[in-house]
VOTI-826262 format. One line per 4 residues: their letters; for each residue x, z, y of C-alpha. Coordinates in steps of 0.001 Angstrom, whole numbers, padded with zeros to 6 digits. Layout:
a = X,Z,Y ~ ...
// end
This chain:
xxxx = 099504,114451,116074 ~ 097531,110937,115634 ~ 099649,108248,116738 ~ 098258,104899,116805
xxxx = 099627,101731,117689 ~ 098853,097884,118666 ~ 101551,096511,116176 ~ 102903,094615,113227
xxxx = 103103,096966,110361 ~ 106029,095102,108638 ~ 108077,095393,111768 ~ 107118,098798,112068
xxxx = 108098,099438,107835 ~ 111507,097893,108450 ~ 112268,100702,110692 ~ 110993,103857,108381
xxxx = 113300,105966,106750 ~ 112648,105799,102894 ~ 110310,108461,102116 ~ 109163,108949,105496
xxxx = 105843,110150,105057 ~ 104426,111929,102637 ~ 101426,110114,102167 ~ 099973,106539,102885
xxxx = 096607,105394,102811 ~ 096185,102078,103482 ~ 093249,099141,103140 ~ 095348,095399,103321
xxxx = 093671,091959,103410 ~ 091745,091022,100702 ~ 092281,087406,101062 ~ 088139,086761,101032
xxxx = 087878,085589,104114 ~ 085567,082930,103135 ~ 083201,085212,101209 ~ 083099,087234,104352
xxxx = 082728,085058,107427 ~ 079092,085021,108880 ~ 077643,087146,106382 ~ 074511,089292,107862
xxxx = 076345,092037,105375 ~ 078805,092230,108043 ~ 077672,091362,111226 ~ 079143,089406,114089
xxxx = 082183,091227,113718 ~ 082967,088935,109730 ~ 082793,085757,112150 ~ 086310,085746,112895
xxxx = 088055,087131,109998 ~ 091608,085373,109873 ~ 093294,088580,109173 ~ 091101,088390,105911
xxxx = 092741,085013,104611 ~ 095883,085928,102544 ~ 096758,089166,100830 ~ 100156,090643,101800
xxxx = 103247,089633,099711 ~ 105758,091733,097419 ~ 107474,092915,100176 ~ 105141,094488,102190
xxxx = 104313,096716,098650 ~ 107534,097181,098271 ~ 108017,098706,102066 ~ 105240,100669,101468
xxxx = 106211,102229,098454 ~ 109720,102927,099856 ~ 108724,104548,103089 ~ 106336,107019,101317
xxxx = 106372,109404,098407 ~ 102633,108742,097153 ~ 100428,106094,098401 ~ 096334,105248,097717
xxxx = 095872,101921,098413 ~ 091777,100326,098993 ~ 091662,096984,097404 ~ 094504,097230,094880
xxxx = 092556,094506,092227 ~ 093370,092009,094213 ~ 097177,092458,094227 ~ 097600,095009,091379
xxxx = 100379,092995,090051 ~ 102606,094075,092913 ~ 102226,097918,091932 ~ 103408,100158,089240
xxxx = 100960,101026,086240 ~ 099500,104469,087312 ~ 096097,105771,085664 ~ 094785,107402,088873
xxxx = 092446,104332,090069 ~ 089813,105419,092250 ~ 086037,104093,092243 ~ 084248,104202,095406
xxxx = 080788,103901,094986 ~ 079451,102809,098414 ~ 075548,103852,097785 ~ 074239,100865,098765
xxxx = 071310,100636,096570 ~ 070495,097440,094663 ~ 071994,094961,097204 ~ 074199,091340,096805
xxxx = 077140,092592,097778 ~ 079998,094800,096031 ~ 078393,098190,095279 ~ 081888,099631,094442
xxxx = 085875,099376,095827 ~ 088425,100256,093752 ~ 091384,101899,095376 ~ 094556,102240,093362
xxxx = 097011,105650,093658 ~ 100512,106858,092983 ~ 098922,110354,091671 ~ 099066,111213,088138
xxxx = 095926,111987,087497 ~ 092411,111122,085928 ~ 090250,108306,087165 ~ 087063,109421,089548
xxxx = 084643,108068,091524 ~ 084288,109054,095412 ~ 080184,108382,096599 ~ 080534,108223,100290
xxxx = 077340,105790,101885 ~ 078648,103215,103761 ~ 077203,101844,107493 ~ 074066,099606,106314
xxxx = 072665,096576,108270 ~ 073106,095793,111727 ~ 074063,099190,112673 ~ 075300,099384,116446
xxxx = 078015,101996,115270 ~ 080108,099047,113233 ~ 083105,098419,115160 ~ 084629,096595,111988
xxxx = 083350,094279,108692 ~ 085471,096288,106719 ~ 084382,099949,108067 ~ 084558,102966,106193
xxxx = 083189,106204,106338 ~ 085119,109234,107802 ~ 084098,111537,105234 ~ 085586,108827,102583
xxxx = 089121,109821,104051 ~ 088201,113281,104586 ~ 087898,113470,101041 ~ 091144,111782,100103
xxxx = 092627,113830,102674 ~ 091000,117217,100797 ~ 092292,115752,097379 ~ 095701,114181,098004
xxxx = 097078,115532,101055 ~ 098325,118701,102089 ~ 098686,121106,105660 ~ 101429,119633,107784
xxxx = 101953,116359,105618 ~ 102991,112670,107451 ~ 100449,110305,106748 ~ 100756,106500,107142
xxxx = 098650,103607,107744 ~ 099479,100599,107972 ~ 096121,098214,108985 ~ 094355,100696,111573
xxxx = 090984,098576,111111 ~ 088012,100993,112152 ~ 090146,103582,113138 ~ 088189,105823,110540
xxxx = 091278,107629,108812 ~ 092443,108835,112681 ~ 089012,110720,113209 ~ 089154,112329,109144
xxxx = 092853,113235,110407 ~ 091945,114680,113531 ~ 089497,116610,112191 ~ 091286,117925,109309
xxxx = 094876,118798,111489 ~ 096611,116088,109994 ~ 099336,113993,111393 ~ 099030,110424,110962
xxxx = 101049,106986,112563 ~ 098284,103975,112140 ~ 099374,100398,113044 ~ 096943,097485,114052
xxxx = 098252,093964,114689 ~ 094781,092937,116225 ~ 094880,093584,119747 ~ 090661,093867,119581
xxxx = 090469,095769,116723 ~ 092939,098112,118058 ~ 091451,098295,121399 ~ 087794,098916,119276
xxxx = 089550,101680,117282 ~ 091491,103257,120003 ~ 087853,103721,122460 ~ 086180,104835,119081
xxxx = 088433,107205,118674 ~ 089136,108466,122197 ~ 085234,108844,122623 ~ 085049,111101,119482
xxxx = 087542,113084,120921 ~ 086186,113351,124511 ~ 082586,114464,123238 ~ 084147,116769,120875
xxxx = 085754,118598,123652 ~ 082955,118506,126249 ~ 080956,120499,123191 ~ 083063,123002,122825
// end
């Protein structure tokens, strides 16, 4: 079941159960708003990127890593000092050839297990299909899913974005509660999603 809803994750956490779901996979602020607003990288969508302006505190970590038994969390450089020391960092090589802007993400995890790099091609230029400037790929989760998750696990996330990991969940049978506290973004995830959905039906 993909659950998805318009609201404030750290309202939501407060309310979890510890260990609630098995897995979480989650992509927080950066804080790099300014590196992002108005660049052509991005699109119209970077233009209005307060939600980009401040990493979350301690507390929202520590929520997180209550409420679920492993976690993989995009971005973790930028707030690394809030997690535990774990050697299973993940490198995601975006394939974006030789341009400006970061070629790779690194995504830290709870796992116990070697470092490796995930090559999944991200949306490039002014592609009509971007819903979101931080978008990633389906088959990026699908591949986290296929690696760190198993049949019938509860998987979390906690900043909807895209709405990428609900399609890689749907598709794989997974269940999954996403939050989004930005009304558009939700609204742009929720039609992306319903509209994969629809035309996957009408094809059967």
């Amino acid at each position: 079941m993909i659950n998805l809803y318009n609201q404030d994750c750290m309202k939501a956490l407060e309310k979890m159960q510890d260990n609630e779901y098995d897995l979480a996979i989650v992509d927080p602020p950066y804080g790099i708003k300014n590196r992002m607003q108005g660049s052509r990288r991005f699109g119209q969508q970077s233009k209005n990127t307060d939600w980009n302006l401040n990493i979350p505190d301690k507390f929202y970590f520590d929520e997180l890593l209550r409420v679920s038994k492993n976690q993989i969390i995009f971005g973790a450089n930028y707030y690394a000092n809030y997690l535990p020391h774990e050697r299973d960092w993940l490198v995601w090589d975006k394939m974006q050839g030789d341009l400006n802007f970061s070629m790779h993400e690194l995504a830290w995890t709870s796992f116990d297990k070697v470092p490796k790099i995930l090559r999944h091609s991200t949306i490039r230029g002014k592609n009509k299909n971007r819903i979101h400037p931080c978008q990633k790929p389906v088959k990026l989760y699908e591949d986290l899913l296929f690696r760190y998750a198993t049949k019938n696990c509860k998987i979390l996330d906690t900043h909807l974005g895209s709405g990428s990991i609900a399609i890689a969940c749907y598709n794989l049978n997974m269940n999954l509660d996403a939050y989004e506290i930005d009304t558009k973004h939700y609204n742009d995830a929720l039609k992306r999603f319903k509209d994969y959905t629809k035309q996957l039906k009408i094809n059967v």
